[in-house]
C-alpha positions in Angstrom: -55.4 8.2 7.4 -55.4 11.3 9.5 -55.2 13.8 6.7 -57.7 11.8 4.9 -60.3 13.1 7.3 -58.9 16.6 8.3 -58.1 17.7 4.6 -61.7 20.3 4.3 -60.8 21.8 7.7 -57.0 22.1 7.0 -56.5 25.3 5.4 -58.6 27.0 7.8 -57.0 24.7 10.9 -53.9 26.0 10.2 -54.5 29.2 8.9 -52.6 31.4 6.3 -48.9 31.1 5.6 -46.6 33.6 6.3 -44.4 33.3 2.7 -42.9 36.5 2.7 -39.6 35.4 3.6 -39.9 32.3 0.6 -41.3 34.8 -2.2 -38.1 36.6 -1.8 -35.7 33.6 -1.7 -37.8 32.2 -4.8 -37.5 35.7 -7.0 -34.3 33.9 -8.3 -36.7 31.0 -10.2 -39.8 33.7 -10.8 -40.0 31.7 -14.0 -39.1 28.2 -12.8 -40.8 24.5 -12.2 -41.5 24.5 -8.2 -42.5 20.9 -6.6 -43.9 21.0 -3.6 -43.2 17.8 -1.2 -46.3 17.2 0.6 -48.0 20.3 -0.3 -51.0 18.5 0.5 -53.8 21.2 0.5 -51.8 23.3 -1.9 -51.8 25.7 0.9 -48.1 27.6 0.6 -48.4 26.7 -3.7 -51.0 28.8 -3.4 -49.6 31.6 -2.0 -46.8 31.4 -5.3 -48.9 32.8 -8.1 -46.4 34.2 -10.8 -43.8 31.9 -10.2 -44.1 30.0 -12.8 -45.4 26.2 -12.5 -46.1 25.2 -9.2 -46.6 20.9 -8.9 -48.1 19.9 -5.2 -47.4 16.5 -4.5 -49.2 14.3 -1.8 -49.6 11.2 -0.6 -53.1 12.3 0.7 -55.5 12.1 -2.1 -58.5 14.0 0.1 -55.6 16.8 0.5 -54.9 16.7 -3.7 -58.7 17.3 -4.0 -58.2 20.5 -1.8 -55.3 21.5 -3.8 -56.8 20.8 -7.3 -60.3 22.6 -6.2 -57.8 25.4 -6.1 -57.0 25.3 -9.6 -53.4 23.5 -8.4 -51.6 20.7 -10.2 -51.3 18.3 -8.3 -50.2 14.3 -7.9 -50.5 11.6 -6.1 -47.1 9.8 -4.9 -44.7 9.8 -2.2 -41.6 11.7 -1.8 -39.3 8.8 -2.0 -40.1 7.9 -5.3 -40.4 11.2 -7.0 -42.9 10.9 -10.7 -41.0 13.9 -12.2 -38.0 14.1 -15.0 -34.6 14.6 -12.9 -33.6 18.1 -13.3 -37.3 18.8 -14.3 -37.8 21.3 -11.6 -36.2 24.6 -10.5 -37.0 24.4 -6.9 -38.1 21.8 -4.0 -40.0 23.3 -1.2 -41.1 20.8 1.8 -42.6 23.2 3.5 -44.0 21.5 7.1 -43.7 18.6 5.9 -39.8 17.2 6.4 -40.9 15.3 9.6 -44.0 13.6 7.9 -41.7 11.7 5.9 -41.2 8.1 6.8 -37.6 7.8 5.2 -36.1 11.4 5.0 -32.7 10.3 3.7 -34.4 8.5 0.9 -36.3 11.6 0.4 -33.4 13.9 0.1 -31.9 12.5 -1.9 -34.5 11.4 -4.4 
């Protein structure tokens, strides 16, 4: 799997993210459960320290080991079959990731 391979080089591939913009549309949830959909490298939950519990979820497990030498939470499963308690979490971000999706209407509305 392509991520498989490029998951050491991605954070630095694609650089920082600009989150400024999403910090202030999260300072509603500042406290809140935040699941991030293909978070992969844990490269935007990273960016969200002090907003409460952050969850990156992948597909990738070579991107989950990026995220979890981070000191992210982190798990393995897809985004059409979420492994969390409905109404569990605050706040969905799927932040570049929408397209990677094989079956976005299952996704949204998981």
């Amino acid at each position: 799997m392509f991520f498989e391979l490029i998951a050491p080089w991605y954070d630095r591939l694609m650089g920082r993210p600009d989150v400024v913009a999403l910090l202030m549309l999260l300072q509603r949830c500042r406290h809140g459960a935040v699941l991030d959909l293909g978070g992969g490298t844990g490269r935007v939950a990273g960016e969200l320290d002090g907003f409460g519990r952050v969850l990156v979820l992948d597909a990738s497990l070579g991107m989950l080991r990026q995220a979890r030498a981070k000191g992210l939470s982190a798990v393995c499963a897809r985004a059409e079959s979420l492994p969390v308690v409905e109404g569990s979490k605050d706040v969905v971000l799927a932040i570049d990731a929408l397209h990677h999706f094989s079956q976005v209407g299952l996704v949204l509305a998981e």
